[in-house]
N, C-alpha and C positions, 0 to 999 in steps of 0.2 A: 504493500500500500504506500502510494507517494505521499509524504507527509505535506503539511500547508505550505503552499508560499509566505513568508514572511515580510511584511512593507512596515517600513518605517519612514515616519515623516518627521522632520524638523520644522516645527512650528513657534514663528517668532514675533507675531501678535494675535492680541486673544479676537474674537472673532470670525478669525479668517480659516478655521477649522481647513477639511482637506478639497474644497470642491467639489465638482462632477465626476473627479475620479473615483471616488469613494464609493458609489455602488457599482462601478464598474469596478474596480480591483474585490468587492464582495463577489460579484456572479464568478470569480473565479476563483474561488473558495479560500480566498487571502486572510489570513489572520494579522490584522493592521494595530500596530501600535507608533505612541509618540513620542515624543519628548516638547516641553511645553516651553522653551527659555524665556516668553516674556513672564511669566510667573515668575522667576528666579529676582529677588531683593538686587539691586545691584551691585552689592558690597556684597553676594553670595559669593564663596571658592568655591564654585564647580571644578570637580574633579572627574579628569576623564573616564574614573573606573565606574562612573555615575553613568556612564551611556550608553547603551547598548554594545553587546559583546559583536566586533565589526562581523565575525561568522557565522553569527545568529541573523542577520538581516540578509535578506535575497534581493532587495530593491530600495533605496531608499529615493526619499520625495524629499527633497527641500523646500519649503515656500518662501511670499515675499514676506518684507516688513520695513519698516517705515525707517529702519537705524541703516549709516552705513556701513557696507564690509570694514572699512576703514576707520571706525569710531570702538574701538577695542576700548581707550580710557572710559568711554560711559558705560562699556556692556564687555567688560572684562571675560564672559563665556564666549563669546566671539574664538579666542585665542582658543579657547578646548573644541570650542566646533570645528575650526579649520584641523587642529593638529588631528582630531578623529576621524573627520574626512580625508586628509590627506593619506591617512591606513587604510582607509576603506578603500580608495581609487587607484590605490597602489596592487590590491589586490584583483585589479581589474571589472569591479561585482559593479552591476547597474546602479545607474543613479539619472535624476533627472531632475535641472534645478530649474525655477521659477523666479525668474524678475530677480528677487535678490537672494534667491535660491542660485540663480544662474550664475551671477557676480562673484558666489561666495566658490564655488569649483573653479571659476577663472581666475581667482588670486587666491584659491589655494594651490592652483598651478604654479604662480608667477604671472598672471598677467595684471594687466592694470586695474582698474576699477576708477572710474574720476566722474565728475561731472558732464552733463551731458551737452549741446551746445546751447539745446532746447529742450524744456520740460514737454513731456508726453502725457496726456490724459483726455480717455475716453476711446470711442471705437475707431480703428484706425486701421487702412490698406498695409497690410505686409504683405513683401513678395519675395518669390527665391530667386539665389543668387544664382551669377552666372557663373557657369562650366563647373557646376558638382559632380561630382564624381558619380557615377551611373550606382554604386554601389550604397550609396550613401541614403539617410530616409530618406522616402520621398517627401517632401516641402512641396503645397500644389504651388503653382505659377504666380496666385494672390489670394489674400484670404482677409478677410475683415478679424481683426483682433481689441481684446480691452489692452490698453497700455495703461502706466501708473510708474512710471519712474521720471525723477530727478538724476541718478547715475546709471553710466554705462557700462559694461565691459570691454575691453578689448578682447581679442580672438586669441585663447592659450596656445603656446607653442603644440605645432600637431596637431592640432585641432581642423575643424574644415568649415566655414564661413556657410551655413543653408539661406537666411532669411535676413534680407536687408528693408531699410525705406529712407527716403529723403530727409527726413529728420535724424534718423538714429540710423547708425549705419551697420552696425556687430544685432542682429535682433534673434538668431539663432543658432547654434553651434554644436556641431559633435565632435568626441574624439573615440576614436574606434568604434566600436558597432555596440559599447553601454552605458555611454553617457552622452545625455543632451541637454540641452544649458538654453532656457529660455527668456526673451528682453521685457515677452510680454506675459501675459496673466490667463493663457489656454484653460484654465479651470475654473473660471470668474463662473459663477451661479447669480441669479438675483438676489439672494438673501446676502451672499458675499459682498455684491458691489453694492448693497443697499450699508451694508456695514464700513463698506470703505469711503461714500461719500459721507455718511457722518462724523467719522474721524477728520476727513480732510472738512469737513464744515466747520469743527473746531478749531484743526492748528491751522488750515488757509495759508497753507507751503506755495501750492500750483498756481500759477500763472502764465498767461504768455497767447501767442497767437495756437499752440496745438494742443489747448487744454480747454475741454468740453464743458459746455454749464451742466451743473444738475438736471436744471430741468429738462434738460434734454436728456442726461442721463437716465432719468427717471421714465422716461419713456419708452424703453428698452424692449422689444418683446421678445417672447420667447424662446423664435428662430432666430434672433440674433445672437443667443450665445451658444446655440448646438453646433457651429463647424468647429470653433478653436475647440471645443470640449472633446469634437471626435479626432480631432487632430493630437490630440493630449492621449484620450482612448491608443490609438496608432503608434505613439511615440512610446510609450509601456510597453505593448505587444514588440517593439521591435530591440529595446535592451533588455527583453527576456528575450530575445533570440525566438517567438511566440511564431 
């Protein structure tokens, strides 16, 4: 008898729980657990042996969150999430990061992480890059995505550039066939993005000409968040090698 898949996620504000991937990693009889860092006091000494043991997870999910990869003095677990990550992708085992899921794999490689030139928010054309490698996910041609970031990635050494757009130019990335690294928010749910514009209604970070009012936000139907969510579906199935 094949024992569960195990998934774990890295969740790093409260809220934003695991999206649309969540009954899909259930129908595949996934036994999911977390780890919660925005709970953790910020004067907590998390200690690495506090995290899950790297051999016990089959897939891990990172999500976003509002801090950056770069602000270790406010969120001193920062520093144990990358050193545990960096065990885990050394051992080559899937992983698939989200906005600042995605950020947090590109500079535990070594690559940068900065500001973007422009702030991104709301539904937004992402398209694939050109000359992928035929072997690579497939990324369709364009796809209407939620965006939510102030920083970007650069592209980790080795890695292969999938999804780019006029504003942001790094918005997708794999390196080998089990890990992929996202700019935008493929798992946004309504109850999600209704949680994420109340957050931003308080601190009123976003601005600028590629940031969408609420109320347009709010408007959202249904069939507008089922591609990115089945394109998230897709991108699971293929760093399980599925």
């Amino acid at each position: 008898m094949m024992r569960k898949l195990n998934v774990h996620y890295f969740q790093h504000i409260a809220g934003e729980g695991f999206g649309s991937c969540y009954d899909y990693l259930k129908s595949l009889g996934a036994n999911i657990t977390a780890t919660e860092f925005f709970a953790l006091p910020t004067d907590f000494a998390l200690e690495i042996e506090a995290l899950p043991t790297v051999e016990n997870v089959d897939l891990l999910i990172i999500m976003g969150g509002t801090m950056s990869v770069n602000d270790e003095a406010n969120f001193p677990w920062l520093k144990i999430e990358k050193r545990w990550l960096r065990r885990y992708l050394a051992q080559g085992k899937p992983a698939i990061g989200l906005c600042l899921g995605g950020q947090l794999i590109a500079n535990t490689l070594g690559a940068k992480v900065s500001r973007n030139p422009e702030q991104e928010l709301g539904w937004v054309k992402v398209y694939k890059s050109e000359a992928v490698p035929e072997h690579c996910f497939k990324f369709p041609d364009e796809i209407k995505v939620m965006q939510w970031h102030s920083e970007t990635f650069e592209i980790p050494k080795g890695a292969i550039r999938l999804a780019e757009n006029q504003v942001c130019a790094n918005q997708m990335y794999q390196i080998g066939k089990n890990v992929l690294g996202f700019q935008f928010h493929p798992e946004i749910i309504p109850r999600v993005l209704e949680a994420f514009i109340e957050d931003e209604e308080q601190e009123q970070v976003f601005n600028g000409p590629y940031v969408q009012s609420f109320a347009t936000l709010r408007k959202s139907k249904a069939e507008d968040f089922k591609p990115a969510n089945q394109l998230l579906n897709s991108a699971i199935d293929y760093v399980l090698g599925a």
